[in-house]
C-alpha positions in Angstrom: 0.0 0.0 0.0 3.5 2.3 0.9 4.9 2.0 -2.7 1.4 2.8 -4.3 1.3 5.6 -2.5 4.9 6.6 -3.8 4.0 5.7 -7.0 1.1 8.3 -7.3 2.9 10.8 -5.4 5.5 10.7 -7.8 2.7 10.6 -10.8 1.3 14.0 -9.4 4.7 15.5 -8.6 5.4 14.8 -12.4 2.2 16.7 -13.6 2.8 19.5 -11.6 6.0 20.0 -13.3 5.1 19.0 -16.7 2.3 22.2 -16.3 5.1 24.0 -15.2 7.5 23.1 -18.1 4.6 23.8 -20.4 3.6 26.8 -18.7 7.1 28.4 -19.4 7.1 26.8 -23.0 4.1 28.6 -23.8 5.2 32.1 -22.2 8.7 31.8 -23.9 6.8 32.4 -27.7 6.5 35.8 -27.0 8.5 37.9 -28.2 10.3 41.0 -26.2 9.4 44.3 -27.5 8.7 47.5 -26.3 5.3 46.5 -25.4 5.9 43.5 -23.9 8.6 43.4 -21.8 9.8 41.3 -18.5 7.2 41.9 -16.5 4.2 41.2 -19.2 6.3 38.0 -19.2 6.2 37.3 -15.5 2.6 38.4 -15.1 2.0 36.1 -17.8 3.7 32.9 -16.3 2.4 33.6 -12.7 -1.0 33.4 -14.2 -0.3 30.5 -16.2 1.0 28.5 -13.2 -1.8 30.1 -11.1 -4.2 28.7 -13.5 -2.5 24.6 -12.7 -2.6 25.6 -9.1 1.4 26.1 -9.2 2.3 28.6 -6.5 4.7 31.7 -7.3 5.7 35.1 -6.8 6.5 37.7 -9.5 10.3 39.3 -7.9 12.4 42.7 -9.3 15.8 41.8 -8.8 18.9 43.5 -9.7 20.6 42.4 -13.0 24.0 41.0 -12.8 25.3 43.5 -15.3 24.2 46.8 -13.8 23.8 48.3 -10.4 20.5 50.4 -12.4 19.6 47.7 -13.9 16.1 45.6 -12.4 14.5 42.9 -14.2 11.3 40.7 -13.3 11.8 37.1 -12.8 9.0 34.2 -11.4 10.4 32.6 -8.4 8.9 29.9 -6.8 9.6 28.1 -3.6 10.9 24.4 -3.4 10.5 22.4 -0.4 14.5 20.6 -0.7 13.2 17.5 1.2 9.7 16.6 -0.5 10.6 18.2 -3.7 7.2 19.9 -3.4 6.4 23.0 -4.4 5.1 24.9 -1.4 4.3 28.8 -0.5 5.5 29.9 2.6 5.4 33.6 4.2 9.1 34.4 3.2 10.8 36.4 6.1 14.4 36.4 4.7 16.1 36.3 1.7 19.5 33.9 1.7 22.3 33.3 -1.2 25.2 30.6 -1.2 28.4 32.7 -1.5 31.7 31.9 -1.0 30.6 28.4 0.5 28.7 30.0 3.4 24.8 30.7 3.1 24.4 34.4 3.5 21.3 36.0 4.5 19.7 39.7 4.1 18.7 39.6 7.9 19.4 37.0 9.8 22.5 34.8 10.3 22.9 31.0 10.1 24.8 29.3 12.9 26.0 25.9 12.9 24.1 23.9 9.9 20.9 24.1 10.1 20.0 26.8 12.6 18.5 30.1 11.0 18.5 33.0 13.6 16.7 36.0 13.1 18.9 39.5 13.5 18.1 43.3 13.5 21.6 43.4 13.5 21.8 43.4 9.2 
């Protein structure tokens, strides 16, 4: 009864990602111009995986190649245990730099302990 479980579990994890594969497939035809531009794109996408119950958020980040520079990207959260897609309330922002997780505002100490600062 275990492994039948798995097995569906598995079936569904695969369909949610094959919406999302063919969510971004279908958003990618678009072409950039000066009326549709990143953020038609990522308003586009969220509603697309909005639509196959896929949980996201639209994000401005800064681009790579310019301090002035802010593009809209879809991010979307990733439980790493389950492989689930999940939406959480999202109190920090973390990057892996330099082999050491850094975080916006709060500090990480030992493996796997996250502590909340006012400190950054």
């Amino acid at each position: 009864m275990y492994t039948l479980y798995i097995m569906i579990s598995q079936v569904v994890l695969y369909q949610r990602y094959q919406a999302m594969i063919d969510s971004m497939e279908k958003i990618r035809q678009h072409e950039y111009s000066d009326s549709y531009e990143c953020l038609d794109f990522s308003k586009d996408l969220y509603s697309e995986l909005d639509r196959y119950g896929l949980k996201s958020s639209i994000d401005i980040v800064q681009a790579d190649t310019s301090k002035s520079e802010y593009h809209a990207v879809v991010s979307f959260q990733v439980d790493p245990q389950s492989g689930k897609l999940v939406d959480y309330k999202k109190i920090d922002s973390c990057r892996f730099i330099d082999g050491q997780i850094s975080c916006d505002k709060g500090l990480i100490e030992g493996r796997n302990s996250y502590i909340a600062s006012n400190n950054k």
